[in-house]
C-alpha positions, -999 to 999 in steps of 0.1 A, spaced: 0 0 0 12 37 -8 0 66 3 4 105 -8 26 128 13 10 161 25 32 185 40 26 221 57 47 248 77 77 265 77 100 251 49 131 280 54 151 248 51 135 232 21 123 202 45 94 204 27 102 194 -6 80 220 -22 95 244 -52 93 277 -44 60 297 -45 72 330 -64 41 346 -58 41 339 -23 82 343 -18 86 313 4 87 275 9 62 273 35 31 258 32 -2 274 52 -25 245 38 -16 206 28 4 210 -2 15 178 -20 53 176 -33 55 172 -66 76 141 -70 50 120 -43 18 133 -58 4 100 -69 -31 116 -77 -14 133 -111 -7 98 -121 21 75 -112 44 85 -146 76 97 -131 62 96 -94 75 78 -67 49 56 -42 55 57 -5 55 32 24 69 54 53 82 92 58 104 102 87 111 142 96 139 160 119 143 194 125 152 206 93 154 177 65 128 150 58 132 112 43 110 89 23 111 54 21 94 41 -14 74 6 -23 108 -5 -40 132 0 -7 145 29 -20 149 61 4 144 100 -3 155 129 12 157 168 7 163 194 33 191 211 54 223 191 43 247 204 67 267 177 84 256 157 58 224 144 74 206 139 38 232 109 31 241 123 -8 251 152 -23 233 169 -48 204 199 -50 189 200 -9 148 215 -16 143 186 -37 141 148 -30 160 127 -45 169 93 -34 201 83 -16 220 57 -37 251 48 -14 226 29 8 238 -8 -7 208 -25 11 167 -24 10 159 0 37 124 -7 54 127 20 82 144 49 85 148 78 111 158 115 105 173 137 136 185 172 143 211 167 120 221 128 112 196 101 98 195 62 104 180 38 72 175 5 85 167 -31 70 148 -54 88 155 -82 67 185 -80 64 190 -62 102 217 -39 93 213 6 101 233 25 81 241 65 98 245 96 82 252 129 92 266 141 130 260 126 159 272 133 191 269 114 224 292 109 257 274 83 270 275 38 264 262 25 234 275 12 197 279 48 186 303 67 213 318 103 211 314 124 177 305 110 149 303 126 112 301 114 79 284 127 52 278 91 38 254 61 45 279 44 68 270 8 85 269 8 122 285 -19 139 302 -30 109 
């Protein structure tokens, strides 16, 4: 199943995935608006269907029918996981597995397989406490965790 993203509020750092409203001169959104590129109601030529969306602060992700994950947004740190134009989605190809989850933070995001139970990190992370992940961590790269 696949459903339509809607998206509203304050897009300042293109987490919305919406081009740019000349007439309005801004990227926010005071109603539902549907990004362009998940707008299956125009017909599914050249448009992506979605199982699952995730949103930080200031970038968003997408996770399609075929296992293939989207983001657009704030890239600093590197949090979308590619390089490339940041107010539109595109999809992330250094991720080498089928992601089925994903998770986006302040600035860092985490794709995950649950069949093949590997996560994959992006972005910066910092924490001084126990865990897999200790200290800083940056990468601008899908990088396995715990490989």
């Amino acid at each position: 199943m696949s459903s339509t993203i809607f998206v509203y509020g304050n897009g300042d750092c293109d987490q919305l995935g919406l081009e740019f409203d000349e007439q309005a001169d801004s990227r926010d959104a005071k109603v539902p608006k549907k990004p362009a590129l998940f707008d299956m109601s125009m017909g599914v030529q050249d448009k992506v269907a979605v199982v699952k969306i995730a949103v930080g602060s200031q970038h968003s992700a997408a996770i399609t029918t075929t296992g293939q994950c989207y983001t657009w947004g704030n890239n600093d740190n590197g949090a979308l996981g590619r390089t490339g134009i940041e107010d539109k989605p595109l999809v992330v190809d250094e991720l080498p597995i089928r992601i089925t989850d994903v998770s986006c933070g302040d600035c860092h995001s985490v794709f995950y397989s649950t069949e093949r139970n590997e996560a994959y990190f992006c972005g910066l992370y910092r924490y001084e406490g126990e865990g897999i992940i200790k200290g800083t961590v940056a990468t601008t790269v899908p990088t396995r965790i715990g490989a």
